[in-house]
Structure formats: C-alpha cells, structure tokens
DRENDO-1510 file (C-alpha; in Angstrom, 1 decimal, always signed):
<recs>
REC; n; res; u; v; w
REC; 1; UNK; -60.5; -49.4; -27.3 .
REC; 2; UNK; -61.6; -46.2; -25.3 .
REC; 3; UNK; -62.3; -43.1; -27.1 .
REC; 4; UNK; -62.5; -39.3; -26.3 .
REC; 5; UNK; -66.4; -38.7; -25.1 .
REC; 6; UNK; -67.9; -36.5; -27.9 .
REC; 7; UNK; -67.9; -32.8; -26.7 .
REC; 8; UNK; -71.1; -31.3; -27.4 .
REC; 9; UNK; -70.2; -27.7; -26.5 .
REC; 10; UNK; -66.6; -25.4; -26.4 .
REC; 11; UNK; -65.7; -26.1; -22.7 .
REC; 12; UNK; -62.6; -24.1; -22.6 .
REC; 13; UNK; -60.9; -20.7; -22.1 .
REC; 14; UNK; -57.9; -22.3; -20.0 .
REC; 15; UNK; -55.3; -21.9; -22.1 .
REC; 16; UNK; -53.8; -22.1; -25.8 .
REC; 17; UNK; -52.4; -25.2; -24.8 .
REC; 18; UNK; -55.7; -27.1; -24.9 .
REC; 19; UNK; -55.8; -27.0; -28.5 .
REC; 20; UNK; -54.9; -28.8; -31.2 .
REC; 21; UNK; -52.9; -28.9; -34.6 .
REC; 22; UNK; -53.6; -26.3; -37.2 .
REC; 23; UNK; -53.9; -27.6; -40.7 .
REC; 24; UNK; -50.4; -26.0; -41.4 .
REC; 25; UNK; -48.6; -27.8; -39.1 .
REC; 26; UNK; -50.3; -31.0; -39.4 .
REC; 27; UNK; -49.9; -31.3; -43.4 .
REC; 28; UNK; -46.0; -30.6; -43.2 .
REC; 29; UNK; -46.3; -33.0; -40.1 .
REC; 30; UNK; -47.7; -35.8; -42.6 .
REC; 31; UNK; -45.5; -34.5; -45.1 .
REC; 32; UNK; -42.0; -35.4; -43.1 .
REC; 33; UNK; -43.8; -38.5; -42.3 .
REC; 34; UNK; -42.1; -40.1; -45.8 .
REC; 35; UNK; -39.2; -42.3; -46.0 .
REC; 36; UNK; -36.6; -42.5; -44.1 .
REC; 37; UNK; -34.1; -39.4; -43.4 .
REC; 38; UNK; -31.2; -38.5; -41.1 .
REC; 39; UNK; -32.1; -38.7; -37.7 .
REC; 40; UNK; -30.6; -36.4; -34.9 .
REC; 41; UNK; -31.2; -33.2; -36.4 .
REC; 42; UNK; -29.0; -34.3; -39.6 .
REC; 43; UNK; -32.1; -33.7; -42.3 .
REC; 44; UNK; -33.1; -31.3; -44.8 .
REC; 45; UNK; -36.5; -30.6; -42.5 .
REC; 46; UNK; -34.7; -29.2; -40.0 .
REC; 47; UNK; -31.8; -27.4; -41.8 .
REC; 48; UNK; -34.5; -25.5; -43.6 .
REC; 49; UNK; -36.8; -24.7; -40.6 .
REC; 50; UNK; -33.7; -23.5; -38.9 .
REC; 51; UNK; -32.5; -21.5; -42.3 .
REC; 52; UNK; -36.4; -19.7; -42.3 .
REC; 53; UNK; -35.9; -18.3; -39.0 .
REC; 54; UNK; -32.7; -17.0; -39.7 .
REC; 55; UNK; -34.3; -15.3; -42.7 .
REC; 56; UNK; -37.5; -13.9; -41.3 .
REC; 57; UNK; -35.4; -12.8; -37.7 .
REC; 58; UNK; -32.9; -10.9; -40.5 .
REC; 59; UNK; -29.9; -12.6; -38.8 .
REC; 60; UNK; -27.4; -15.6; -38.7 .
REC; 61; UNK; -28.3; -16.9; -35.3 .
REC; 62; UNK; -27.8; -20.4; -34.1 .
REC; 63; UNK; -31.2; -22.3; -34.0 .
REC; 64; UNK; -32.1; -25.4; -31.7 .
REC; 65; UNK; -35.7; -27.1; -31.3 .
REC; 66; UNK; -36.7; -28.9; -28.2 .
REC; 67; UNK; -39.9; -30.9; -27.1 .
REC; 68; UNK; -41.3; -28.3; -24.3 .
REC; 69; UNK; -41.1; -24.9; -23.2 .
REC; 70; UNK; -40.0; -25.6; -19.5 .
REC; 71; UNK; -36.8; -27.3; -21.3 .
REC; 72; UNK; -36.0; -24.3; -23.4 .
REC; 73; UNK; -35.9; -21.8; -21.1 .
REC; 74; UNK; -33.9; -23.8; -18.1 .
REC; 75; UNK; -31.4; -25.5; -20.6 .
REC; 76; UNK; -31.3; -22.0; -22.1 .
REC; 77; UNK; -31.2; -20.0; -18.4 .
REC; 78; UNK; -28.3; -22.9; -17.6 .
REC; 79; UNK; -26.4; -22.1; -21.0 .
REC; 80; UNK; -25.8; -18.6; -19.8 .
REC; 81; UNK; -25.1; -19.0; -16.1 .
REC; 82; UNK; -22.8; -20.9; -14.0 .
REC; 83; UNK; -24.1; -22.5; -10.7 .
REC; 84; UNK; -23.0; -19.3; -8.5 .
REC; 85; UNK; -24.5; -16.9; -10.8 .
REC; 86; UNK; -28.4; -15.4; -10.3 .
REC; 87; UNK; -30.9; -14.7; -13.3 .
REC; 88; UNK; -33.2; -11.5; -12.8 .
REC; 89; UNK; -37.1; -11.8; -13.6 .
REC; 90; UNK; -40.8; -10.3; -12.9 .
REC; 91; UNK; -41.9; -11.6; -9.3 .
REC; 92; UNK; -44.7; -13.0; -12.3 .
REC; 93; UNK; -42.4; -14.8; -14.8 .
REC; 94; UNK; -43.3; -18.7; -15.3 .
REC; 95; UNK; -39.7; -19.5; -14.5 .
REC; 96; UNK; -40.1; -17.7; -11.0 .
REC; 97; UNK; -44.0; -19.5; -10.7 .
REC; 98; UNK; -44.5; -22.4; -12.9 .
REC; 99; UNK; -41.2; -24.5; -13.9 .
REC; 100; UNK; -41.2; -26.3; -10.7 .
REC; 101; UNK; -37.3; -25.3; -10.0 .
REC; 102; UNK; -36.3; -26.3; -13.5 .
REC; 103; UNK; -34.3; -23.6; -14.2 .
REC; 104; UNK; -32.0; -24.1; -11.1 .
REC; 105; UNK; -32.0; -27.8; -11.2 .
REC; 106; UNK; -30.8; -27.5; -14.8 .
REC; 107; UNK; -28.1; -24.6; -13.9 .
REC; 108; UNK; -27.0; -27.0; -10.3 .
REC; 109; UNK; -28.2; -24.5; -8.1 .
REC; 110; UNK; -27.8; -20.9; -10.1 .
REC; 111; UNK; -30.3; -18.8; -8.0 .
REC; 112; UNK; -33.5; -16.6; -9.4 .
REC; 113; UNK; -34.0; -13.1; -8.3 .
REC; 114; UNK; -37.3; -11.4; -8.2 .
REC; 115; UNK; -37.8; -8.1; -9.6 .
REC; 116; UNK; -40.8; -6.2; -9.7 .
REC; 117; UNK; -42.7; -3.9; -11.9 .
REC; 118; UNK; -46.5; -3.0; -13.2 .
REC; 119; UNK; -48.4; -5.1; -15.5 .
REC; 120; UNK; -46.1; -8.1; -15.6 .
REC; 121; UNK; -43.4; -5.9; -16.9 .
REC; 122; UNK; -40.2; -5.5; -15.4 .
REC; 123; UNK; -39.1; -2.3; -14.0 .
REC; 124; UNK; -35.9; -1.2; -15.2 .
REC; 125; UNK; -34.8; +0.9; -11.8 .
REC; 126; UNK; -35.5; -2.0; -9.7 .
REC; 127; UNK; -33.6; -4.5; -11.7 .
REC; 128; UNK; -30.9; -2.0; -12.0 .
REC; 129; UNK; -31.5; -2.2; -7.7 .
REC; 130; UNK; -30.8; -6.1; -7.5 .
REC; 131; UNK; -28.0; -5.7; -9.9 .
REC; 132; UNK; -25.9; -3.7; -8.0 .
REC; 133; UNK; -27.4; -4.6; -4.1 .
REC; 134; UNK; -23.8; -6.5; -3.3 .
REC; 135; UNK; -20.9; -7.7; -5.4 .
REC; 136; UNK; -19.1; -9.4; -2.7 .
REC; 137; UNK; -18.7; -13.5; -3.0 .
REC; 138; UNK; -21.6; -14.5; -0.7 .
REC; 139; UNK; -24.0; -13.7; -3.1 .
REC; 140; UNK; -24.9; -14.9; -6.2 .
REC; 141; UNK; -23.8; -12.4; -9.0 .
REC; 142; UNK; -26.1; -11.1; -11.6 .
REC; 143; UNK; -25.7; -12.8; -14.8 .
REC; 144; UNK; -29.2; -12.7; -17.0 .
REC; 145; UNK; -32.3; -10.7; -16.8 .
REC; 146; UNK; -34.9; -12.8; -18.2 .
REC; 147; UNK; -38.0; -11.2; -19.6 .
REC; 148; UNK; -41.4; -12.9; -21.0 .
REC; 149; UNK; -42.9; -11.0; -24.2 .
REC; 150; UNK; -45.7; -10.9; -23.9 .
REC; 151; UNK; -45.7; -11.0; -20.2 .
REC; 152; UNK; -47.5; -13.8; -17.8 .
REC; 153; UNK; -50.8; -10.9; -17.8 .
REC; 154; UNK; -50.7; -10.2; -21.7 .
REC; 155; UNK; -49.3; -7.1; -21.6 .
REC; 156; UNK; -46.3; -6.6; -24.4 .
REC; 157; UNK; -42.4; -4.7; -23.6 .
REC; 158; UNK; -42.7; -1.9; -26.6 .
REC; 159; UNK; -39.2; -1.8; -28.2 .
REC; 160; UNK; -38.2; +1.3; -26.4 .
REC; 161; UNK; -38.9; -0.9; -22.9 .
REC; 162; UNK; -36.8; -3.5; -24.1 .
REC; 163; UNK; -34.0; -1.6; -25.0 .
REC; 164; UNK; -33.8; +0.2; -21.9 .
REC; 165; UNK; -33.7; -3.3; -20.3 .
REC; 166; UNK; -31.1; -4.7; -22.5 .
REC; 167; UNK; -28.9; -1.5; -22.4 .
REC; 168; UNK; -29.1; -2.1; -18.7 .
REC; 169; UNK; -28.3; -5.7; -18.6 .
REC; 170; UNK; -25.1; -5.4; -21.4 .
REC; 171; UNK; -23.5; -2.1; -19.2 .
REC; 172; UNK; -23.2; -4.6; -16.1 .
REC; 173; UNK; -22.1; -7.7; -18.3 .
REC; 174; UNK; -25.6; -9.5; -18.0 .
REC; 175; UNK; -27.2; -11.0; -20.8 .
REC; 176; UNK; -30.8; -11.0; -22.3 .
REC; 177; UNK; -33.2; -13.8; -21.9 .
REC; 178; UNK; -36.4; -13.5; -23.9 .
REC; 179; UNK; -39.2; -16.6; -22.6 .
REC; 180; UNK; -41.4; -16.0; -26.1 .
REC; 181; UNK; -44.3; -18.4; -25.1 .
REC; 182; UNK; -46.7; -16.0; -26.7 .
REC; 183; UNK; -43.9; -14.3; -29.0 .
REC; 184; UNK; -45.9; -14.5; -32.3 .
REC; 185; UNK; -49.1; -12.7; -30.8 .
REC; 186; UNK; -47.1; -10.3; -29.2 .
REC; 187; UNK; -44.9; -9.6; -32.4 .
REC; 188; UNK; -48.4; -9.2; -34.8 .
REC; 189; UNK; -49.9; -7.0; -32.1 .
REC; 190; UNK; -46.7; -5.0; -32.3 .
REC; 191; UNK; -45.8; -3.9; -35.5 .
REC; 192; UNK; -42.7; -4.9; -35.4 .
REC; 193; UNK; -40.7; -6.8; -37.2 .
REC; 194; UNK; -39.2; -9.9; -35.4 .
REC; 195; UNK; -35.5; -8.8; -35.5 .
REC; 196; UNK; -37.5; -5.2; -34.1 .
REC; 197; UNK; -38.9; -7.4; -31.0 .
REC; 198; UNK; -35.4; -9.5; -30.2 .
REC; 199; UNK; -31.9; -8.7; -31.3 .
REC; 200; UNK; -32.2; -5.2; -32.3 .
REC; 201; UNK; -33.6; -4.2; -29.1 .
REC; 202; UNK; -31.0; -6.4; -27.2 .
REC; 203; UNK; -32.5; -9.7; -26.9 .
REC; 204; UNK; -29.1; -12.7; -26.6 .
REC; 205; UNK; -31.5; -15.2; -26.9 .
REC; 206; UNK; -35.4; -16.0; -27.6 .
REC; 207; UNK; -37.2; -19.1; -26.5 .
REC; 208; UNK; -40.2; -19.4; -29.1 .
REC; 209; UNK; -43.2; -21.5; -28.6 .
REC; 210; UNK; -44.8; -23.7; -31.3 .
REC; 211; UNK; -47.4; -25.5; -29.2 .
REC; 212; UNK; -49.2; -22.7; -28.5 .
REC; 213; UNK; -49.7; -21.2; -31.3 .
REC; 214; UNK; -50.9; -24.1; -33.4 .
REC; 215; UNK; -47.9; -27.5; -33.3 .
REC; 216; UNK; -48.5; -30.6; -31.2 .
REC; 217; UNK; -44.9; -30.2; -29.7 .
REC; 218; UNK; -41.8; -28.6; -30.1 .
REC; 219; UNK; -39.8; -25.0; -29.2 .
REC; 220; UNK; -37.3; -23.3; -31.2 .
REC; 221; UNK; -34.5; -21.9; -29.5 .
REC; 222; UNK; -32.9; -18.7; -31.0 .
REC; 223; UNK; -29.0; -17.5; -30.2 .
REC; 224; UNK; -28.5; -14.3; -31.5 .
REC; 225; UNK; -25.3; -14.4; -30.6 .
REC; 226; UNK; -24.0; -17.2; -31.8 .
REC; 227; UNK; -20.8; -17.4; -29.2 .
REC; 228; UNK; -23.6; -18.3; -26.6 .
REC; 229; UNK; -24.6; -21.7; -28.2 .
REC; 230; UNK; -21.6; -23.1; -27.7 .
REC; 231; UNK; -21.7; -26.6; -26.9 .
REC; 232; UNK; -25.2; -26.2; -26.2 .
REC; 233; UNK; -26.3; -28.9; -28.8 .
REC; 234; UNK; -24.7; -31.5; -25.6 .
REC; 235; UNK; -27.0; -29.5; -22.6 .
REC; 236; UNK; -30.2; -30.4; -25.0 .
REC; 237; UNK; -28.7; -33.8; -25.6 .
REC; 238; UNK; -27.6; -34.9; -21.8 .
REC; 239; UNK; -31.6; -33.7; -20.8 .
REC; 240; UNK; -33.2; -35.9; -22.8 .
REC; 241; UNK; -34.5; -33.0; -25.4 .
REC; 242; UNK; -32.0; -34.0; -28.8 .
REC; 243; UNK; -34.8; -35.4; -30.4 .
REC; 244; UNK; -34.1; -38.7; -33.0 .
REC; 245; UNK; -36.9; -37.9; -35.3 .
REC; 246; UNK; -36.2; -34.4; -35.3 .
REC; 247; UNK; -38.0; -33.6; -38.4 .
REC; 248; UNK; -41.4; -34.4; -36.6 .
REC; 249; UNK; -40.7; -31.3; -34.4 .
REC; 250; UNK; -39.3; -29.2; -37.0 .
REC; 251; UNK; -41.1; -30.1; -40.3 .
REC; 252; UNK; -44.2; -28.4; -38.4 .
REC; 253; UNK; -42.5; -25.4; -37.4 .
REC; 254; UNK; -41.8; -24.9; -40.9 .
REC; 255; UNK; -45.6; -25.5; -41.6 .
REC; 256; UNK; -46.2; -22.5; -39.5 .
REC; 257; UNK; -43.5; -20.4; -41.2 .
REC; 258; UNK; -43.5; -21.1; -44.4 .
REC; 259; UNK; -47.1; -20.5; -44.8 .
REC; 260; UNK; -47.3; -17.3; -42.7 .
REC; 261; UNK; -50.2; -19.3; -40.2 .
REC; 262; UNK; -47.5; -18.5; -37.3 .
REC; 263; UNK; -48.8; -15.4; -37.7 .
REC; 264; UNK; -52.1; -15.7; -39.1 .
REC; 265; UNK; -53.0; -17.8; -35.5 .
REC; 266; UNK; -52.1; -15.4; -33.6 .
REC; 267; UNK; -53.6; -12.6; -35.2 .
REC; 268; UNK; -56.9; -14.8; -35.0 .
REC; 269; UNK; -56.3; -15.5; -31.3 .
REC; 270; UNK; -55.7; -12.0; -30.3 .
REC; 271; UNK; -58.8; -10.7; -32.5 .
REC; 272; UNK; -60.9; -13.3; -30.6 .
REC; 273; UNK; -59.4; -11.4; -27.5 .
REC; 274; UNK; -60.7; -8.6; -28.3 .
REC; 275; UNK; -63.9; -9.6; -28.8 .
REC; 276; UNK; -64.4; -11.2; -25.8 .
REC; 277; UNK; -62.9; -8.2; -24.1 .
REC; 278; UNK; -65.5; -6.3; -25.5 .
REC; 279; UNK; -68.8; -8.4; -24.7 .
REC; 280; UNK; -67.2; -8.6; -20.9 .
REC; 281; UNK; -66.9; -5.2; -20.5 .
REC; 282; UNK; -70.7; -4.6; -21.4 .
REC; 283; UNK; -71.7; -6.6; -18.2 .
REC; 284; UNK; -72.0; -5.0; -15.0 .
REC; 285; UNK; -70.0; -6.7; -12.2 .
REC; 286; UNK; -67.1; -7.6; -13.9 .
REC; 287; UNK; -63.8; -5.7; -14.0 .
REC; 288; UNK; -61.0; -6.3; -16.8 .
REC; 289; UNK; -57.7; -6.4; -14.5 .
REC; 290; UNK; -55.1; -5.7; -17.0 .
REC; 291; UNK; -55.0; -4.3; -20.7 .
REC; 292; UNK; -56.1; -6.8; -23.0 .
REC; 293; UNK; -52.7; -6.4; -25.6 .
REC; 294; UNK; -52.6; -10.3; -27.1 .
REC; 295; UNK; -54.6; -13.4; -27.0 .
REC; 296; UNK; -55.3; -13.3; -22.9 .
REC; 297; UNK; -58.0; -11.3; -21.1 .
REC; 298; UNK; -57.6; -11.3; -17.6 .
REC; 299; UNK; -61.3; -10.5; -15.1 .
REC; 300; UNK; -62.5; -10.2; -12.2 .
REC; 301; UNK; -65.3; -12.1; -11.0 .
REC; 302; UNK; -67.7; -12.8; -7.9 .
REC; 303; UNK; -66.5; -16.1; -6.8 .
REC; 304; UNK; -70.2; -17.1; -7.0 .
REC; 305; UNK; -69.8; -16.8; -10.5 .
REC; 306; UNK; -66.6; -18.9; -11.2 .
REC; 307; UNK; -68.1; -21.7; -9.2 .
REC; 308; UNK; -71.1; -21.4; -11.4 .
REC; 309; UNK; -69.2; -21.7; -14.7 .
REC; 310; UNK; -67.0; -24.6; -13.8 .
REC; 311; UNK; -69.7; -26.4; -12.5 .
REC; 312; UNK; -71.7; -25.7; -16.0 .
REC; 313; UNK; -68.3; -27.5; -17.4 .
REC; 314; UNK; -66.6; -24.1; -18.4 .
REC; 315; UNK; -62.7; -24.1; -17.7 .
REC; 316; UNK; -60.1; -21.7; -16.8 .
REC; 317; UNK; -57.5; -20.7; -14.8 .
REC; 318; UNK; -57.6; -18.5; -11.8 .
REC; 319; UNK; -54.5; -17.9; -10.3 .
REC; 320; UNK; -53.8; -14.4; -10.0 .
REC; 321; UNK; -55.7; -14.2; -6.7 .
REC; 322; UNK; -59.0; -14.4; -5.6 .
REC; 323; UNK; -61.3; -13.9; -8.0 .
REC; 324; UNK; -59.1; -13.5; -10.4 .
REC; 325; UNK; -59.7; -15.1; -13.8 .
REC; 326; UNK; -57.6; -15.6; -17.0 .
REC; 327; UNK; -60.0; -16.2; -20.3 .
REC; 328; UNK; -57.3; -17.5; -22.8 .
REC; 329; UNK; -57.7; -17.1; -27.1 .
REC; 330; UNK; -56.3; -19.6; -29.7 .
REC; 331; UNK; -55.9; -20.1; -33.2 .
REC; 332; UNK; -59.2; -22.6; -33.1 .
REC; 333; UNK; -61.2; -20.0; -31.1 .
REC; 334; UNK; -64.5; -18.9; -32.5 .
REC; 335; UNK; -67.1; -16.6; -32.0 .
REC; 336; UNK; -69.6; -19.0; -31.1 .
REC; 337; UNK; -67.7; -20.1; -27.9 .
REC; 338; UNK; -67.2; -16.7; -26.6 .
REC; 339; UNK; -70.7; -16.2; -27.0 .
REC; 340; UNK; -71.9; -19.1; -25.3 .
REC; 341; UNK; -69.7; -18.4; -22.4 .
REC; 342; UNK; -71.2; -14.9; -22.3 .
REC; 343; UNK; -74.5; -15.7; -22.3 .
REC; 344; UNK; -74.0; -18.4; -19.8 .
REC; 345; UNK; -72.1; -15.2; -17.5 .
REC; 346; UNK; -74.8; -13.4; -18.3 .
REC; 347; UNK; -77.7; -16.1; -16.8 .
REC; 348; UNK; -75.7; -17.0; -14.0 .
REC; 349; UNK; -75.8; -12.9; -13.0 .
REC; 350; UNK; -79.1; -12.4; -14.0 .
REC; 351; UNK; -78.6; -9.7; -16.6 .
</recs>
C-alpha cells in the first residue's frame, strides 16, 4: 500500500485549497456517516444545512450544494443566461482566467465580456460602457455582471461598491452574480452581515465555497431570488453535480455553520495574513502589490528569489506576471510556517 511521504516542514503558501478538513467539518462529516437516510438531497442533513443559511443570510432564498466551485458558478452563469446572451466580469475573474470555458460550455455558447477596473474590482463606468456599446442582434446582449468578493487579488467590494454595481445591472435588466470563493473571509473582514454583503446590496445569487475554508468538497449555491432557481435542481442533475449521498456534502457545511468555524477559519486565515504581511514588509527588496484585505498577500519578488524558494520545496503561485507572487492563508496556517518561509526569504537575500 503506498503512503503520503512524511512532511517534515510546512511547504506551502499556494492556496487554501491545499488544506485539509477542520475538525468541524469532519465530526458532522463522521456524524452523517450513520445509517442509512434519503439519498438525492431528500434528508434531514441537508434540509437543515439549507434552513441555517436561510437563517443566518436573513432570507428565504432557494439553496443548492454542488461538488466544486467551477460547477457552481457555470451551472449558475448558465441558469441566468440563454446561449445569445453575454455575462460582464473583471478582465481578473476566475470565470474569465481559470474555468477552462466552463461557463460557456455550460450556457452552449453564451459569451463573457471583459470589464476592467483597479485592484480586481470592477469599475462601475466601464461596465455601464459594455452594457450599452450595441443593442442590435449581432451581438450578444448583456445579461449578468458577475463579481468575485473578495476579488482574484484579495481586495473586498465595500457595500456601497456593490450597490452601485447592482443598481447598475437591475436599471438595464441584468442580474447579479456573486463567485464567493473566499465569501466568509471577505464577510469577517467586513463587518457586515451576510444579508449586508449579498441581497441587500443587490446580489441575485451567491456561489459560496466550503472547500476552502475548511470542507473536503462541496459549494452552496444561494438564489436570493427565488424565481431564478427555477428548474435549476435538473441543470445540477443533467452535469453530473446532484449528488446521491448528499448529506456527505451538506452535513459538513452544517459543521462549519452551526459551530460558527465558517467564520472562526477565516478570521484565522486572514489574521495569518496579516502577519505575514507584516514580517514581508520589513525586508528590503520586496514590494506588497495590492492591499492585503483577506487571507491573500500578493509580492513582488526578484525572480532569483522565487527560484530559490521552490527549489528549497516552498510552493506558490505566480501568476500575476513576472515576479509576481501570491502567498495564500488558511484555517490550518500557523505562525511557525510563516516564519520559516521568512527566515528562509531572508537567507536567500542575505539580510
């Protein structure tokens, strides 16, 4: 039988992804795990994960889970769009950069429009530009903006921002797409309340991620307005995402929830952000690119340097350009591994 080689050392800054199961999740996990129940969706499990959000989001809104976050927000993108229409986003968003097409292979062809703005953050006169640039029946009309909160650079929409954006979208008929990936550190480093952050700044629907803030699997689709979700139980079920054991995807979102560690995670992970922030900014020769809002910090650094780390085993992602580097926080990260991979930046540039 092969096994996992012992790790020695934290190795990792890559993203939230890489870890694993908080205890939360993982005892209601265990807990679902006995007897036998209705399968399809059809058990208590669910209905009570799906009765918590409405509760702590303030509102009766139609709730769906799915395995993966690619899946939410294409089956979700698809729900509101027909195959002629266009969905607006940040040149940035991971629908535009990271889904592989999924959003128009799921819609049959409806078409993505890029939008730009500072800091990940979509600006309001230039969507308001591809909204109105033509109306005549060669081009695919206007039907969703879609926003990430917090954005692909870990900077957050304040609720002013999104309103102005969903104002915008609801005077030319659009409708309000929130990818929530990294909605609960965005929400704690708010403020606000979730209803605040979604439907009462004019959010349709939110896409909100378990698996990185502490599940193994799973995404919970929110429809504010309820009228939206229409038939969508069948889109989820004809791609492959209605799962059979659906209480092994919704038991541990109600492990986060009920608990409060949905929060408590990201609060940690956005702390550990900070810190990191902070011991990068005391060494010369780095530059933070972006303001460090959530669990993300974004740096720049000699490409010397990032050569030097992964070869020391450190990873991470640099795709924002050359030089470029995003250091990503989770609900496991600790002190200790920040500091190690500061004091081996620091060797490696001789400070």
């Amino acid at each position: 039988m092969l096994t996992a080689p012992p790790t020695t050392r934290p190795i990792q800054f890559a993203s939230d992804n890489y870890s694993g199961m908080c205890p939360e999740a993982l005892e209601y996990l265990v807990k679902a795990n006995q007897g036998d129940v209705p399968a399809y969706g059809d058990d208590g499990w669910t209905q009570r994960a799906a009765d918590t959000f409405r509760s702590i989001f303030e509102t009766d809104c139609e709730v769906f889970f799915v395995f993966n976050g690619t899946a939410a927000n294409s089956l979700t993108l698809a729900s509101l769009c027909q195959s002629y229409h266009s969905v607006i986003c940040h040149e940035l968003a991971h629908v535009e950069t990271d889904e592989c097409g999924a959003p128009e292979f799921a819609s049959n062809g409806s078409k993505l429009l890029l939008a730009q703005g500072d800091q990940g953050k979509l600006d309001p006169a230039d969507v308001e530009r591809l909204i109105t640039k033509r109306s005549d029946i060669h081009y695919p009309k206007p039907k969703v903006i879609s926003l990430t909160q917090a954005t692909e650079v870990g900077t957050l929409y304040t609720t002013d921002e999104l309103a102005t954006l969903g104002d915008l979208a609801h005077r030319y008929g659009l409708k309000v797409h929130m990818d929530g990936a990294r909605f609960a550190n965005a929400l704690v480093a708010s403020g606000k309340t979730p209803a605040e952050l979604t439907w009462k700044a004019g959010i349709d629907v939110l896409c909100c991620c378990g698996t990185k803030n502490g599940m193994g699997v799973g995404e919970a689709i929110l429809f504010f307005d309820r009228t939206l979700a229409e038939d969508f139980a069948y889109r989820c079920k004809q791609a492959g995402q209605l799962a059979s054991k659906m209480r092994f995807i919704s038991a541990p979102w109600l492990g986060l929830l009920e608990t409060g560690a949905w929060l408590r995670n990201a609060a940690h992970a956005n702390r550990m952000a900070t810190y990191l922030e902070q011991q990068l900014r005391s060494i010369p020769g780095l530059e933070i690119l972006f303001p460090r809002q959530v669990n993300g910090v974004f740096v720049e650094m000699p490409p010397a340097l990032i050569d030097d780390l992964h070869r020391r085993g450190w990873a991470f992602y640099t795709f924002i350009g050359s030089g470029g580097v995003r250091l990503m926080c989770a609900w496991n990260t600790t002190t200790e591994a920040i500091d190690e991979l500061v004091g081996d930046i620091k060797d490696v540039m001789g400070r």
